[in-house]
C-alpha positions as CSV (number, residue, x, y, z in Angstrom):
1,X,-23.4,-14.4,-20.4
2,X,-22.6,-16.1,-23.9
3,X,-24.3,-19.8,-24.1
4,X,-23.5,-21.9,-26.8
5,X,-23.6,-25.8,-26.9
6,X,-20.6,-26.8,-25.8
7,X,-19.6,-24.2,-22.9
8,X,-20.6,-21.4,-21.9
9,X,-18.7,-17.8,-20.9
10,X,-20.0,-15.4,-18.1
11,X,-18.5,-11.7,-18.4
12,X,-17.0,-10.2,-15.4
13,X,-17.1,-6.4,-15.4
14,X,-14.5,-4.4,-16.8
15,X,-12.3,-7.3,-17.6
16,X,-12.5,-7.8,-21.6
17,X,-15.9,-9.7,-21.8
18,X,-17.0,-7.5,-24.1
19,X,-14.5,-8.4,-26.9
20,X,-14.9,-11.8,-26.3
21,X,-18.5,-12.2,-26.1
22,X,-18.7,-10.0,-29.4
23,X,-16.2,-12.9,-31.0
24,X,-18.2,-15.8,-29.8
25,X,-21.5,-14.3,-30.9
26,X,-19.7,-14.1,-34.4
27,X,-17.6,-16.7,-35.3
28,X,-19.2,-19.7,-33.1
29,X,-22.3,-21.5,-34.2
30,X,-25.0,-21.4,-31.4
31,X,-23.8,-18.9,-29.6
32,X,-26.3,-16.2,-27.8
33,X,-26.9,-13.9,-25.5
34,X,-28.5,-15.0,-22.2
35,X,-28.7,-11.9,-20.3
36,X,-25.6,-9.2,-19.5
37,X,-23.3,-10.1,-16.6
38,X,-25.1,-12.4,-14.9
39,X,-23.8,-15.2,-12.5
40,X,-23.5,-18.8,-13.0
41,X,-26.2,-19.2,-10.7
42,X,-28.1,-17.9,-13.3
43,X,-27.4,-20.4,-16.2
44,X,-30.6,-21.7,-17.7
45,X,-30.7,-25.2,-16.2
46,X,-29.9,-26.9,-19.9
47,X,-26.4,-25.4,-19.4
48,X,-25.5,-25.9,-15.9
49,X,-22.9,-29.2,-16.8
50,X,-20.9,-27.2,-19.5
51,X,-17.5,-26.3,-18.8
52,X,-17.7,-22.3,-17.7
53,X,-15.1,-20.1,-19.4
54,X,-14.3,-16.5,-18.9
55,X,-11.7,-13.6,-17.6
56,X,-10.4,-11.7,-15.2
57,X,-8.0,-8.8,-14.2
58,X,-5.0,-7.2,-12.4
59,X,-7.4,-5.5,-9.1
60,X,-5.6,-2.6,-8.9
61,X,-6.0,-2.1,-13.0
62,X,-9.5,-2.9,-12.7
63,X,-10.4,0.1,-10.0
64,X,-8.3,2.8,-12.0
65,X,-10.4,1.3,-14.8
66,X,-13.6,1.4,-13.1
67,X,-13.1,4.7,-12.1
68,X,-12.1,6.5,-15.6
69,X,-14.8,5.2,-17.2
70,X,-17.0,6.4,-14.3
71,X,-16.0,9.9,-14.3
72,X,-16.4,10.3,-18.2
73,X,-19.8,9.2,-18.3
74,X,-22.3,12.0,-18.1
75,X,-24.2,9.9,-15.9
76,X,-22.4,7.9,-14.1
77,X,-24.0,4.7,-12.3
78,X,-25.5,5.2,-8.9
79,X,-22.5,2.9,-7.3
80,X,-20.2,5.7,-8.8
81,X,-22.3,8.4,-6.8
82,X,-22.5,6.9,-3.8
83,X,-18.9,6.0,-3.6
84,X,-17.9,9.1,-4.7
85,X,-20.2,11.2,-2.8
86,X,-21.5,12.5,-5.8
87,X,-18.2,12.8,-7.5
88,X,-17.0,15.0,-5.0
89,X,-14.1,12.7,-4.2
90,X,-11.2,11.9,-6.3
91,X,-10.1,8.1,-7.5
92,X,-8.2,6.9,-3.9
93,X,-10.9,8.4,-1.5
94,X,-13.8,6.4,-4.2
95,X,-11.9,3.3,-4.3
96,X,-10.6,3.1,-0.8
97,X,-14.6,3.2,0.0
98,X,-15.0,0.5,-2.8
99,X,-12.4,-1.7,-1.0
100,X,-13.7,-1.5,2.0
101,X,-17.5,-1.8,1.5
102,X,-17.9,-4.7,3.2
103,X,-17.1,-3.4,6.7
104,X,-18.5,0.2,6.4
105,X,-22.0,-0.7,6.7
106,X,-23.7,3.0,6.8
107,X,-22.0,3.3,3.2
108,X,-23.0,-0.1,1.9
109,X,-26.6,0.1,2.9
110,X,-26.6,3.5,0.9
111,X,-25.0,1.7,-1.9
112,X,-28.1,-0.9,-1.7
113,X,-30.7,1.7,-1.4
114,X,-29.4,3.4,-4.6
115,X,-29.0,0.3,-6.9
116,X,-31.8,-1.1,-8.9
117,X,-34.1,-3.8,-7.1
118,X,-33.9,-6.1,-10.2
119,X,-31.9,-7.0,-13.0
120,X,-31.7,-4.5,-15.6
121,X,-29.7,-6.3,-18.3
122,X,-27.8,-3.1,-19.0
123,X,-24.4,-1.6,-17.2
124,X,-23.1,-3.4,-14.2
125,X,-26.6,-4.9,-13.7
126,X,-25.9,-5.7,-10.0
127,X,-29.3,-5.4,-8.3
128,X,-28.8,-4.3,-4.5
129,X,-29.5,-7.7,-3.3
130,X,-27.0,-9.5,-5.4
131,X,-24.5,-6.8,-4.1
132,X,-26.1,-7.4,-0.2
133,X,-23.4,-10.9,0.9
134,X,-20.7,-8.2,0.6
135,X,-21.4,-7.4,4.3
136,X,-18.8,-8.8,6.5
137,X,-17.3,-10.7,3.5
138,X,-13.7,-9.8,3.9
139,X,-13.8,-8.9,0.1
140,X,-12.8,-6.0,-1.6
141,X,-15.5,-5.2,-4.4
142,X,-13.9,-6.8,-7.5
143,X,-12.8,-9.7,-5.9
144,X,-17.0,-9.8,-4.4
145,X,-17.6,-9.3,-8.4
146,X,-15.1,-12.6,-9.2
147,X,-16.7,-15.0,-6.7
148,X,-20.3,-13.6,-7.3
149,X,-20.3,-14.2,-10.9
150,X,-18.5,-17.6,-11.0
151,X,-19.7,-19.4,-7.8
152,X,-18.1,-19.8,-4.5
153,X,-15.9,-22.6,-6.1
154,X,-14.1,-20.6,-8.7
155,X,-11.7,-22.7,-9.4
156,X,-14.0,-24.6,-11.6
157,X,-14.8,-21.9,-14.2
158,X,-11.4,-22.1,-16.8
159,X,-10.1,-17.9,-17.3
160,X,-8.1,-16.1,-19.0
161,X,-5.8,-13.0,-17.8
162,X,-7.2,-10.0,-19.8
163,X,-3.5,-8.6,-20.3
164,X,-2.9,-11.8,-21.9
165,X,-6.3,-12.4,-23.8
166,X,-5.4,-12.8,-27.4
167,X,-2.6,-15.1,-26.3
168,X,-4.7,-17.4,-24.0
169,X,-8.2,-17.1,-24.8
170,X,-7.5,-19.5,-27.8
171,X,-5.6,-22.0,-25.8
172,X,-8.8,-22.0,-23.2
173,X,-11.2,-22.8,-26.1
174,X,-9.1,-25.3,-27.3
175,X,-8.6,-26.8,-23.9
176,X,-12.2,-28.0,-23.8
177,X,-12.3,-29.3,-27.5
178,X,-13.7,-26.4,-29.3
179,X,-12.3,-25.2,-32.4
180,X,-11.2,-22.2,-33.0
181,X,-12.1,-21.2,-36.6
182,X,-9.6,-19.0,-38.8
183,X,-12.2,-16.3,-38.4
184,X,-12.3,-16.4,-34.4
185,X,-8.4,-16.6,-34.3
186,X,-8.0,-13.5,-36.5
187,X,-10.6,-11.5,-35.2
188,X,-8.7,-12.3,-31.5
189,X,-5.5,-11.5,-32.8
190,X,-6.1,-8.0,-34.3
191,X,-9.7,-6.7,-33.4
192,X,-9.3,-3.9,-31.6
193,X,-10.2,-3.5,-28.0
194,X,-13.7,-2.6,-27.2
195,X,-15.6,-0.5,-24.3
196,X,-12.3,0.7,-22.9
197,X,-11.2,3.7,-21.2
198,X,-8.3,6.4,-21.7
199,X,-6.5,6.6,-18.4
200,X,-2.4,7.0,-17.5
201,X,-0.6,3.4,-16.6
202,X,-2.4,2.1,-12.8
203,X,0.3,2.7,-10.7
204,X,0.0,6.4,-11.5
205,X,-3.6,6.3,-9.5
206,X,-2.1,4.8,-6.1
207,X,-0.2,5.6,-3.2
208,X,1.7,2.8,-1.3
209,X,-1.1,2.6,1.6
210,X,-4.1,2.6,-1.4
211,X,-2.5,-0.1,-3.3
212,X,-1.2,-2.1,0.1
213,X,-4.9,-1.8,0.8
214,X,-5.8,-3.6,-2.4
215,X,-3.6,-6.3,-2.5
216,X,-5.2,-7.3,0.7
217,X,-8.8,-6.9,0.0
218,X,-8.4,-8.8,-3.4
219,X,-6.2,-11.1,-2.4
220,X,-8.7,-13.9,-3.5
221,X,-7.9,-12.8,-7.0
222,X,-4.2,-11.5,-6.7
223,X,-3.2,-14.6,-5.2
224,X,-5.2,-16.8,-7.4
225,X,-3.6,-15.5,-10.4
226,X,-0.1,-14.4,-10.0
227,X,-0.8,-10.6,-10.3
228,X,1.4,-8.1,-8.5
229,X,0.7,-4.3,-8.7
């Protein structure tokens, strides 16, 4: 998460917060690093009243995402492993067991029992008790992710679409009254991408039942945000 003193912007995985938090740290005065994806209910208590800002994404682009990045690693994370069964299976058996993790309980406790017991400031940096509430959730894992990391009422934080970052991301600022500096603006509007992933167009990845299988496990998000697949 990026504090500064007059909001403050939580990074949700895989969905531009790198870029952003890299801008913020640059071009605004007082901002800093407090920790690396962490959830609002983790804002140092001086912070708690300042408006919360950050991003999100289309689901199924988010899994396909996920997923590339994953399988290039060398090492890929142990929620990679597990859902993958040690890469063994391909992107829509791993992400069909990411949708539903919540009601396979066998898989999830594995899941748990493979994540680290604290925060490690470093990668997803989802300890296996922050990932636990999953159980029984009716949440597909990215749309667990979204409420995790910006509270049960969401609708209070202010985000952005990641598709449409450079477009919006200045209009969200500037919503809440903060400037946005001829070095933020042009370092939005041409700065390349960062921490991405080479992978074909989403809908390449998904079969009708896989991505009928997302839109109602992250419905939450889909709905919330207009996305369609």
């Amino acid at each position: 998460m990026i504090v500064t003193p007059r909001f403050v912007f939580l990074h949700l995985h895989k969905s531009g917060g790198t870029f952003v938090n890299t801008g913020l740290v640059r071009f605004v005065a007082g901002a800093r690093h407090v920790g690396y994806h962490l959830p609002r209910s983790m804002l140092p208590e001086s912070c708690a009243s300042l408006p919360v800002l950050g991003l999100v994404r289309n689901p199924w682009s988010y899994y396909v995402s996920w997923f590339s990045f994953q399988r290039s690693r060398p090492r890929p994370n142990a929620l990679f492993q597990t859902l993958s069964d040690g890469g063994t299976l391909d992107f829509k058996a791993t992400v069909r067991n990411m949708l539903n993790l919540d009601r396979e309980h066998s898989l999830l406790d594995r899941v748990l029992a493979a994540l680290p017991g604290a925060y490690t400031n470093q990668g997803l940096n989802l300890p296996g008790f922050a990932l636990a509430p999953i159980r029984d959730s009716e949440l597909g894992f990215y749309s667990f992710l979204y409420r995790y990391l910006y509270g049960p009422d969401t609708e209070t934080a202010k985000l952005a679409r990641m598709e449409h970052l450079r477009s919006e991301m200045p209009q969200l600022l500037e919503s809440i009254g903060e400037p946005v500096s001829p070095g933020l603006r042009d370092y939005i509007d041409t700065a390349p991408a960062l921490n991405t992933s080479e992978h074909a167009p989403h809908r390449q990845f998904y079969d009708d039942e896989l991505a009928q299988l997302v839109a109602q496990r992250d419905s939450l998000v889909i709905e919330r945000h207009g996305y369609v697949f």
